[in-house]
N, C-alpha and C positions, 0 to 999 in steps of 0.2 A: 374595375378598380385596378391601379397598377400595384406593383410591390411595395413602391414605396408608401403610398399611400395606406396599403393595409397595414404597413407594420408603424406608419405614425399613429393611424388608429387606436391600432392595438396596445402600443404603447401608453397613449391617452386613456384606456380602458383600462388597463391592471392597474395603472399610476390612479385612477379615479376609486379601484377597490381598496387600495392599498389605504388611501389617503381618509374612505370611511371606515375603514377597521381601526385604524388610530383614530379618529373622532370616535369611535363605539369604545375604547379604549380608556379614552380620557373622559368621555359622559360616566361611564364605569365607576370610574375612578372619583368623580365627582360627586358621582350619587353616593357613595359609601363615606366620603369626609361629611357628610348633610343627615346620612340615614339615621343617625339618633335621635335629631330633630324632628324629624317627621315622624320616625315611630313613637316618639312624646309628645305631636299632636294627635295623631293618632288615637293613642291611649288619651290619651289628655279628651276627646271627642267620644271614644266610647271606654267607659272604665270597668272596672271590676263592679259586680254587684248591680247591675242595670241588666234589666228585662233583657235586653243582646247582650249577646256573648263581647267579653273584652277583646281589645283589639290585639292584646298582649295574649290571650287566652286561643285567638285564633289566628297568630303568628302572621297579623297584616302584613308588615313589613315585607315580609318574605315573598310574599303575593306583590306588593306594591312593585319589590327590585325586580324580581323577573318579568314581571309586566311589562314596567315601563325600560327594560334593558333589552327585549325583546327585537329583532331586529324588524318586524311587521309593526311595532309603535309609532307614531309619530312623533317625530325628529322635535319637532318644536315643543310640543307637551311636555314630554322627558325633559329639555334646557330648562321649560318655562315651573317645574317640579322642581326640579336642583336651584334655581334661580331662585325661586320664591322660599325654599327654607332657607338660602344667604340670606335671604333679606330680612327675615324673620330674625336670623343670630344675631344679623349686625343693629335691627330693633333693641331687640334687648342685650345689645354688647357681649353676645358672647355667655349668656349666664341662663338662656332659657330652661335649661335640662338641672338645674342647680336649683329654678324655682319653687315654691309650693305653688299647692294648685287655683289659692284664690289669686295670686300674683302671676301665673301662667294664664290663666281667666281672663285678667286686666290687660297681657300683654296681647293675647291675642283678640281679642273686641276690640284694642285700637287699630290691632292692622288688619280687621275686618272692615274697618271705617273707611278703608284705603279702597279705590277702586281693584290694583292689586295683589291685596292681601285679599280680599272679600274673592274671587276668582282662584287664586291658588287656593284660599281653605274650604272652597266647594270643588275641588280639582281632587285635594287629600279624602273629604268625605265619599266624592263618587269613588275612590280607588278603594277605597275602607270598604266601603260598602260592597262594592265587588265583590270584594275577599271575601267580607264572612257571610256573603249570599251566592258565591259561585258555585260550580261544582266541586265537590272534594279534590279529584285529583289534579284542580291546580295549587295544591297546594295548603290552600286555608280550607274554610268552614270544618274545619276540625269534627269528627263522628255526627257530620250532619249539623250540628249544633245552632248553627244561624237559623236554618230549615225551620228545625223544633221550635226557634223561642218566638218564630211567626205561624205557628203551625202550617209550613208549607212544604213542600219538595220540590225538588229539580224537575229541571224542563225532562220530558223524554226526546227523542233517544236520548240519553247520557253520554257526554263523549268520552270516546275511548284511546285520544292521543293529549297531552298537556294542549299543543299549540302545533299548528302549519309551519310549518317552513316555508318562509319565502322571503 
């Protein structure tokens, strides 16, 4: 390879790091104007007072963002996540988080009826679920608590890092 050749390269490779730090940047960003909405289906999916732990009781959300903000997530999921609670607001104009919960019920069984509503709200359940069935130190299942209300335990070995870098 000549000189010049390595440094158009090279150029092409930081300009390509550059260009997904700012799309991680802006998914970020995105995810956080949505995150209410999902942490109210969330909750709205698993609530206070049901045999599992709530989803507000074991801090999904919080599981949900660093998951799916993760830079080893898949790129598409993560949009098709942030995508699908727009669609939801723009469903109900903006007023989902304002609803009671027989009228959040109604809102979400019709965009269950939707071929993509019915995908994104089995996308929030597996991410729910994750959480308050993972290990503790990513974050959720909170003193065990998921564990306990199936009477189960964590896989062994237990990991001993959140997440791989890569």
């Amino acid at each position: 390879m000549n000189r010049r050749d390595f440094l158009a390269t090279s150029a092409v490779i930081g300009l390509s790091a550059s260009i997904d730090a700012q799309e991680m940047i802006a998914e970020r960003k995105a995810l956080g104007e949505v995150e209410a909405t999902i942490a109210a289906v969330q909750q709205h999916m698993f609530p206070e007072g049901s045999r599992l732990p709530s989803a507000k009781a074991m801090d999904t959300i919080t599981f949900l963002r660093e998951t799916v903000t993760h830079s080893s997530y898949d790129r598409d999921i993560r949009r098709f996540v942030i995508e699908g609670a727009r669609e939801l607001e723009t469903r109900t104009e903006g007023k989902f988080l304002m609803m009671k919960h027989d009228e959040k019920e109604r809102a979400l069984r019709s965009y269950e009826e939707t071929r993509y509503g019915s995908n994104w709200l089995a996308r929030i359940m597996t991410l729910t679920m994750e959480a308050i069935f993972s290990d503790p130190i990513y974050g959720s299942n909170i003193g065990q608590e998921g564990w306990k209300a199936v009477e189960s335990f964590g896989g062994v070995p237990r990991p001993k890092r959140r997440y791989i870098e890569g």
